[in-house]
Every structure is written in structure tokens, then in C-alpha cells.
C-alpha positions as CSV (number, residue, x, y, z in Angstrom):
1,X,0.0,0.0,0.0
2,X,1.1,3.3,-0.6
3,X,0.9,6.4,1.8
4,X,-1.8,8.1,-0.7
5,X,-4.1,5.2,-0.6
6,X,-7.3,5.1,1.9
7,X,-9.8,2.8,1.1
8,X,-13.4,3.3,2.7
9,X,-15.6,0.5,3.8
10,X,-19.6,0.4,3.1
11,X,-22.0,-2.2,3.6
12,X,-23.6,-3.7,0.6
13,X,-27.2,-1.4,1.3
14,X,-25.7,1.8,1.5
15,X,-22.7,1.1,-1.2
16,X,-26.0,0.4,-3.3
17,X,-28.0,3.3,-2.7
18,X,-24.9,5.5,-3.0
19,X,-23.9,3.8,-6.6
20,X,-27.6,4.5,-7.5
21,X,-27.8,8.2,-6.5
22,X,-24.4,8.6,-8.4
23,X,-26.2,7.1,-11.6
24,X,-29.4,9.1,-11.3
25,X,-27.1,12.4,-10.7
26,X,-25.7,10.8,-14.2
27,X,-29.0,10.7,-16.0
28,X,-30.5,13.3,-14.9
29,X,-27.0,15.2,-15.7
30,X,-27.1,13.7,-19.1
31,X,-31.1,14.6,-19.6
32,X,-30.1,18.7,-18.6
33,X,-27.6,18.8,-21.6
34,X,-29.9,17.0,-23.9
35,X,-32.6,19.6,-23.4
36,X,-29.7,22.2,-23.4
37,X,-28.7,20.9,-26.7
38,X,-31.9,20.8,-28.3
39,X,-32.2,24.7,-27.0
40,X,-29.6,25.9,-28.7
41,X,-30.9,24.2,-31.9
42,X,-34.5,25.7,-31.4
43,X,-32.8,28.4,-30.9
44,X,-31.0,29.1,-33.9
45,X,-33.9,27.6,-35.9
46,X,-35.7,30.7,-34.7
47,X,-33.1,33.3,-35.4
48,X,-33.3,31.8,-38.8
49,X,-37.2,32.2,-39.3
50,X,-36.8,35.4,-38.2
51,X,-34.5,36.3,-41.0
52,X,-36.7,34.8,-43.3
53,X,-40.0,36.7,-41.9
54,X,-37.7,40.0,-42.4
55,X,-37.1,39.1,-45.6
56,X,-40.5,38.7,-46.6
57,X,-42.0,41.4,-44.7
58,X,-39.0,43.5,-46.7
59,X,-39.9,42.3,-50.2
60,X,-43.9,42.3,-49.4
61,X,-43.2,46.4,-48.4
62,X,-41.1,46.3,-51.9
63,X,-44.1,45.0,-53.8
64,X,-46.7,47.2,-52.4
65,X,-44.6,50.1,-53.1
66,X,-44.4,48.9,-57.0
67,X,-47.5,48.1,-57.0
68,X,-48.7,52.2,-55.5
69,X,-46.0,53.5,-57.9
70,X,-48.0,51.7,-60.9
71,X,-51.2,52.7,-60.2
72,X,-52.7,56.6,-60.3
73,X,-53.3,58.9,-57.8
74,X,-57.1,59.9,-56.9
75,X,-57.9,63.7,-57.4
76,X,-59.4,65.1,-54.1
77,X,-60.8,68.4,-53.8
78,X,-59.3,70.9,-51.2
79,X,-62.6,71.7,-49.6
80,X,-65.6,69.2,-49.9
81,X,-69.3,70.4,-50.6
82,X,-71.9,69.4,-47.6
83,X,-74.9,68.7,-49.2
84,X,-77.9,71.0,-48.2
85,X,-80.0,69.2,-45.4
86,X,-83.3,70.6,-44.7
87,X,-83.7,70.4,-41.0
88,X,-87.6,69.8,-39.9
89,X,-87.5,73.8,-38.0
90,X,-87.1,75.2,-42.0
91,X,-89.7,73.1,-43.3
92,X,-92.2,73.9,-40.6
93,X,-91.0,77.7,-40.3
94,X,-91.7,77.8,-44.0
95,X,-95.1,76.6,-43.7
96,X,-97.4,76.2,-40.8
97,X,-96.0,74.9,-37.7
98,X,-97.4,72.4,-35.3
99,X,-97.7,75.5,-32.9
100,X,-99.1,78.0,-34.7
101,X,-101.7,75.0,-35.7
102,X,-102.4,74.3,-32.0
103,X,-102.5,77.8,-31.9
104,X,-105.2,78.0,-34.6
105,X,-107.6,75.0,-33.3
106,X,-107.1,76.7,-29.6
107,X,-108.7,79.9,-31.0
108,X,-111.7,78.2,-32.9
109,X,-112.4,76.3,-29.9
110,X,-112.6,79.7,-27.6
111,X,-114.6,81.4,-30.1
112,X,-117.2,78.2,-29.9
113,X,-117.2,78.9,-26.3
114,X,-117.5,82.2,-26.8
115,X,-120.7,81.3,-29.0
116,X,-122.2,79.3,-26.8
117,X,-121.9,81.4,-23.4
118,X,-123.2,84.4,-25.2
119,X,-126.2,82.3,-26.7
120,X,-127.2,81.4,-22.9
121,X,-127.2,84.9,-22.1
């Protein structure tokens, strides 16, 4: 033996339940860089859709300024016309107005009043 040697002594169970933690440690160690693996691939896969989206979000902008370029631009007037709406207050101040018309049937029914309390007199 020499000097740098120690050698430990376990019983069976707990050399087994040691050995197995150690191996768990392993896969579960093994599983992290799996998933870190497949991370980095997603990853890049993304950076690289978004460089595709960019370039067609760049070449759809391109189109649609061809396509405005190609086609002519609408005359607008500077000021626009409002058409003429006749409001329900012109029309009835033109003619007769529902007031002056209750106006009108309040008078002949005063005058029949009139009539008739002077014919009892």
C-alpha cells in the first residue's frame, strides 16, 4: 500500500443506494444537456425564421410600393361640398308649424265657447 491510498468500507445497502444516486445524478445530468442541446438548436432555428420573416416582410413592403407607384393617384378636392339638409325647424317655419296649428284649433275652440256662453245669455 502506498501512503496516498485510503480505502473506505460500506456495507452492501448503503454502497447500493450510494452507486444508485451517483447514476441518477448521471441521467439526470445527461437529460439537462440534452434539453440544453436541443435549446440551442430551437434556438438558432428561430433566429433563422426570423430572418426569413424579415425578408419577406422587406420584399412584401417592396411589392406594395411597385405596385402604388404603378397605379394613379385619386384627385381630391381641397374643400368638400356638404350637401344642403333641410332640417324639420325650415320646413315647418316655412309653412305652418305644429304651434301655430295648435294655436289655430285653440282659438276656434274659444270662439265656440264664446258662441255658446253668449247664446245662454
Amino acid at each position: 500500500m502506498s501512503s496516498s491510498d485510503i480505502y473506505v468500507s460500506f456495507d452492501r445497502k448503503r454502497y447500493l443506494v450510494g452507486k444508485s444516486n451517483i447514476l441518477r445524478c448521471q441521467v439526470d445530468l445527461l437529460n439537462t444537456l440534452k434539453k440544453l442541446h436541443n435549446l440551442k438548436v430551437l434556438s438558432r432555428e428561430k433566429n433563422d425564421l426570423k430572418k426569413k420573416l424579415q425578408e419577406y416582410v422587406s420584399s412584401t413592403i417592396l411589392e406594395i410600393k411597385n405596385l402604388q407607384s404603378k397605379l394613379p393617384t385619386p384627385v381630391l378636392p381641397k374643400t368638400i361640398v356638404k350637401e344642403n339638409v333641410v332640417s324639420t325647424k325650415q320646413v315647418l317655419s316655412k309653412g305652418v308649424t305644429k304651434y301655430d296649428n295648435i294655436n289655430e284649433e285653440l282659438r276656434i275652440i274659444q270662439e265656440k265657447l264664446k258662441r255658446i256662453n253668449f247664446g245662454n245669455n
